[in-house]
N, C-alpha and C positions, 0 to 999 in steps of 0.2 A: 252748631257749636254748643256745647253742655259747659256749663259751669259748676265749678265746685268751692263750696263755702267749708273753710276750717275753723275750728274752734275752739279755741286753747284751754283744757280744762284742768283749771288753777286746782284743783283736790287732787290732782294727779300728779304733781309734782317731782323730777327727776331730781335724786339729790348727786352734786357735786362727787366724783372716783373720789378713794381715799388719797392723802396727801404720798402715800407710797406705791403708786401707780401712775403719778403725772409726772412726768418726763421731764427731769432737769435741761437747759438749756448746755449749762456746763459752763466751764471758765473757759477765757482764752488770755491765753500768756504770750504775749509779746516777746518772741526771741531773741534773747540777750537785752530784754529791758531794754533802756534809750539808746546802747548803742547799737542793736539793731543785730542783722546778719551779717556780717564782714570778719575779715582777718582779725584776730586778737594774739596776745600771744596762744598758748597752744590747748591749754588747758581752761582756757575761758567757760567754753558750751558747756564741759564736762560738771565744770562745778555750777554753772549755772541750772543747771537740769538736776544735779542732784538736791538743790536745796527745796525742789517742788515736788508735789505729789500729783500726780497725774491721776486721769479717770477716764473709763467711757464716757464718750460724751465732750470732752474737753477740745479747743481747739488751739493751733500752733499758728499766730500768726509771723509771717517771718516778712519783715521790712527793709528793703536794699537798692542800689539804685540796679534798674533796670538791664541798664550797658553792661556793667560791671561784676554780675552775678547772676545766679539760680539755685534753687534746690533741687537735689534728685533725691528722692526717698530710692532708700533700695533693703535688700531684703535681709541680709546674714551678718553673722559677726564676722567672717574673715572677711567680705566686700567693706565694711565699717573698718575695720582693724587695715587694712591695705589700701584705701581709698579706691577699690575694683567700682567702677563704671560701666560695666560692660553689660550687667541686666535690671536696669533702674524698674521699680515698681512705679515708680511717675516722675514727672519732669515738671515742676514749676519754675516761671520765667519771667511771670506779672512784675515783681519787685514789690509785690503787695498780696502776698498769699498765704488764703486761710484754711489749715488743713486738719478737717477734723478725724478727730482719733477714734475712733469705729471698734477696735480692737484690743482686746488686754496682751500685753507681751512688750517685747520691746521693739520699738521702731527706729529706723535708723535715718538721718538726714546727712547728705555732704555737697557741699558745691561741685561742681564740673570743670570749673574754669580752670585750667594749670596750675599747680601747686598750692591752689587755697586750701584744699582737703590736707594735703601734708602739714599743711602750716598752721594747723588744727579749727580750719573751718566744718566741722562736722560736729552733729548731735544725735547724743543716745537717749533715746525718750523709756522710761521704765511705764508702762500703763498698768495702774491696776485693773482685777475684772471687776472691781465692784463702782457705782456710779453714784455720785454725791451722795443720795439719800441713805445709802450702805446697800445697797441690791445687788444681785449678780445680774447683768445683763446679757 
């Protein structure tokens, strides 16, 4: 068995990437503030989403009870505009789900359960491409 001895040599020193290369964590926004993800009147999400600005990098946390609900992201404005269910790009069901936003565009969320979607349980998320520090990602 050979051993091998390292030796850190302090003249060498690696300096620290610039402060526009390290990777924001990103915010995450709690949907619909305290009262959560549930039925409001209809237009709740819509203004709630508009008074934020989204990022790469950002994440959606959405809090609901379990039994009673879910998110399905899906992918279009007429499946968003119709409450169409029928090709969900994912299905969260936790009642404690954190989804981060990967993508500049808009993304869409709605519940599944009977008539939450109509009764204006869905969100329209605007993402910019650019990520906290102003970069294109």
């Amino acid at each position: 068995m050979s051993e091998v001895l390292v030796v850190h040599d302090q003249s060498r020193l690696i300096p620290p990437p610039p402060q526009s290369q390290v990777l924001s964590s990103g915010k995450i926004y709690k949907v619909g503030d305290s009262k959560g993800w549930r039925v409001y009147d209809s237009d709740y999400y819509y203004n709630w989403s508009e008074e934020k600005e989204f990022h790469v990098g950002d994440n959606l946390l959405f809090k609901y009870g379990q039994e009673l609900n879910d998110v399905l992201e899906i992918s279009g404005d007429l499946e968003f505009l119709y409450c169409n269910m029928t090709s969900p790009v994912a299905l969260h069901k936790t009642g404690y789900d954190l989804v981060r936003l990967t993508k500049p565009g808009v993304h869409y969320f709605i519940s599944s359960k009977p008539g939450h979607c109509e009764a204006g349980l869905k969100l329209q998320v605007v993402l910019s491409p650019m990520d906290r520090s102003g970069y294109a990602r």
